[in-house]
NUMAR-315333 format. One record per residue (C-alpha): residue number from 1; residue in three letters; x, y, z. Coordinates in pm, 1 decimal. Layout:
BEGIN
NUM  Ala  X  Y  Z
...
//
This chain:
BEGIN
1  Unk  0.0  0.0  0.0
2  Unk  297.8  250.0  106.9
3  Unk  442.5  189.2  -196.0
4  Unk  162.7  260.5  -456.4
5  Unk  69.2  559.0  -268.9
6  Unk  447.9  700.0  -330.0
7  Unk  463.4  544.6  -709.6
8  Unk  102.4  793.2  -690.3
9  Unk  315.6  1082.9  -638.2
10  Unk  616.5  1081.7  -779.6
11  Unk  470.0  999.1  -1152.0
12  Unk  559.2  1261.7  -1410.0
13  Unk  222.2  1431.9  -1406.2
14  Unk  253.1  1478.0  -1067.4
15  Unk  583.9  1653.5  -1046.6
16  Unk  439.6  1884.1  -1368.3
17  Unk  232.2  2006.9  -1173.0
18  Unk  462.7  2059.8  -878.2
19  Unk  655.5  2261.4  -1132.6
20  Unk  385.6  2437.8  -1232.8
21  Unk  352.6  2480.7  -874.5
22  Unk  688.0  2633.3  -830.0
23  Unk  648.8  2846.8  -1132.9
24  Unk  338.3  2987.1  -998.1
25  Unk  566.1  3111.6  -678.7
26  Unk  867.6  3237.2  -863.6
27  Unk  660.3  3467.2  -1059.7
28  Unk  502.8  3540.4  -712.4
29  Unk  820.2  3634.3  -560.9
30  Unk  924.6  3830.6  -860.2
31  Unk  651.1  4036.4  -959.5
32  Unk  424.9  4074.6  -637.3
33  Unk  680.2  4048.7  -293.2
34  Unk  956.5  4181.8  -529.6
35  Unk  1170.6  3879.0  -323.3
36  Unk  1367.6  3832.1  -577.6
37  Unk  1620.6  3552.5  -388.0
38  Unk  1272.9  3378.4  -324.7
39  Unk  1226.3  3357.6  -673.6
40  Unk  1546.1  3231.9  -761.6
41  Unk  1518.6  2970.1  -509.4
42  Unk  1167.4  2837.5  -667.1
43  Unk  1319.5  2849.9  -1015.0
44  Unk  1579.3  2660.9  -923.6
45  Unk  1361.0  2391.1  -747.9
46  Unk  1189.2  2414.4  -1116.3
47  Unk  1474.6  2394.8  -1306.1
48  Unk  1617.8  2068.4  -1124.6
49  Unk  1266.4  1899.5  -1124.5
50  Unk  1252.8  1990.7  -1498.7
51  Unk  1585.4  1868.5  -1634.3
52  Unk  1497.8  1514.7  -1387.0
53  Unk  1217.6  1468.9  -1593.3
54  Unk  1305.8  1616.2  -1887.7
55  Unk  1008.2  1857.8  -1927.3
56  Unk  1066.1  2119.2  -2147.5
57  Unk  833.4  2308.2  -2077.2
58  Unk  958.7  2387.9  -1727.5
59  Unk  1293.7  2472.5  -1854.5
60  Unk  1147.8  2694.5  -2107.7
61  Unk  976.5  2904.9  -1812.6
62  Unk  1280.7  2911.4  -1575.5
63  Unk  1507.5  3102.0  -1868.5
64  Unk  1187.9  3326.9  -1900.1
65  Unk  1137.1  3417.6  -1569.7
66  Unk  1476.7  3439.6  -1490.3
67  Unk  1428.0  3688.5  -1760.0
68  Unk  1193.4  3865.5  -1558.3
69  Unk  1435.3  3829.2  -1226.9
70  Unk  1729.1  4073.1  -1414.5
71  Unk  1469.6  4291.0  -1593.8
72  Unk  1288.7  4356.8  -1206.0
73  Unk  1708.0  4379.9  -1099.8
74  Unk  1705.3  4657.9  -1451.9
75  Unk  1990.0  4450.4  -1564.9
76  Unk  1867.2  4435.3  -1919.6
77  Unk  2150.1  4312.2  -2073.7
78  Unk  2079.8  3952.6  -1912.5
79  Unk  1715.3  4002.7  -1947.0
80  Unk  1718.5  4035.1  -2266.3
81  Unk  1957.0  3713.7  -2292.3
82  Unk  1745.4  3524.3  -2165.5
83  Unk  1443.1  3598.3  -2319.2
84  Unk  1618.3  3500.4  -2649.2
85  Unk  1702.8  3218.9  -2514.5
86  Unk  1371.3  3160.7  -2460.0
87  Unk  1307.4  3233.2  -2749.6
88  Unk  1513.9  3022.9  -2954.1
89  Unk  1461.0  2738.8  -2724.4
90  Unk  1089.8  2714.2  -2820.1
91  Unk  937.6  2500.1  -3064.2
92  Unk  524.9  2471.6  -2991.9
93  Unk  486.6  2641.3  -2690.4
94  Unk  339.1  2973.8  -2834.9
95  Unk  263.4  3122.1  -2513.8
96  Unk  640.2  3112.8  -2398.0
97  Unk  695.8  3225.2  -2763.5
98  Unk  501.8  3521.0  -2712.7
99  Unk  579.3  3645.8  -2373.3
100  Unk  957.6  3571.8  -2440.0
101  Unk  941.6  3773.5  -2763.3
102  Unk  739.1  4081.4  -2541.8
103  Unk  972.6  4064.1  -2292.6
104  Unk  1285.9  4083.5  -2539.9
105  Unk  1152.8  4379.9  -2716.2
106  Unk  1061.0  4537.3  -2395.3
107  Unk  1409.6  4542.9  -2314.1
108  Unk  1502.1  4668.6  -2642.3
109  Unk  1257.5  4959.8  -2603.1
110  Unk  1423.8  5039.4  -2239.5
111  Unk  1777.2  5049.5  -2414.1
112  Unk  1591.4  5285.4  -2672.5
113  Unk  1650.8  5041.4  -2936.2
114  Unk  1315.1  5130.9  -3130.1
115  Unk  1442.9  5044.8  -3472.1
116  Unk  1494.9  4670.8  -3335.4
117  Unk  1226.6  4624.2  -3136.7
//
């Protein structure tokens, strides 16, 4: 019995949605308590859980809200970084295709980069 009910929770849809999970409180951290260690510590959490399962998905949301992390820290150099990396690393996701593409040109508008953005 002890051991189904683990098997039951630690499947792979159960630890995507733990990652969704942790997602949910590094964009917390980020955006709303402005904690921004917090949220590094949840998208790390993420980013393990992600690359142990190999779910791309997850790993496409840590670069983009580490993203966010630097762009909150106005380093937009590294922001913008990452978004591209985002970027590039997507394939069907077009979401994370669209929020990583906002958040590059964002940064490009910042840096008054209008003719590239």
């Amino acid at each position: 019995q002890l051991i189904k009910l683990i098997n039951k929770y630690n499947n792979t849809e159960y630890l995507k949605g733990k990652i969704r999970l942790l997602q949910r409180a590094a964009i917390i951290f980020c955006y709303y308590s402005v904690k921004l260690d917090s949220s590094i510590y949840y998208l790390n959490k993420m980013r393990n859980l992600s690359e142990k399962i190999n779910y791309n998905k997850g790993k496409l949301w840590y670069y983009l809200i580490l993203g966010n992390v630097y762009y909150v820290q106005t380093d937009l150099d590294k922001a913008g970084e990452l978004y591209w990396e985002t970027y590039t690393r997507t394939e069907q996701d077009s979401i994370v295709m669209a929020d990583a593409l906002a958040g590059y040109a964002d940064v490009l508008m910042q840096q008054n980069r209008f003719d590239s953005s």
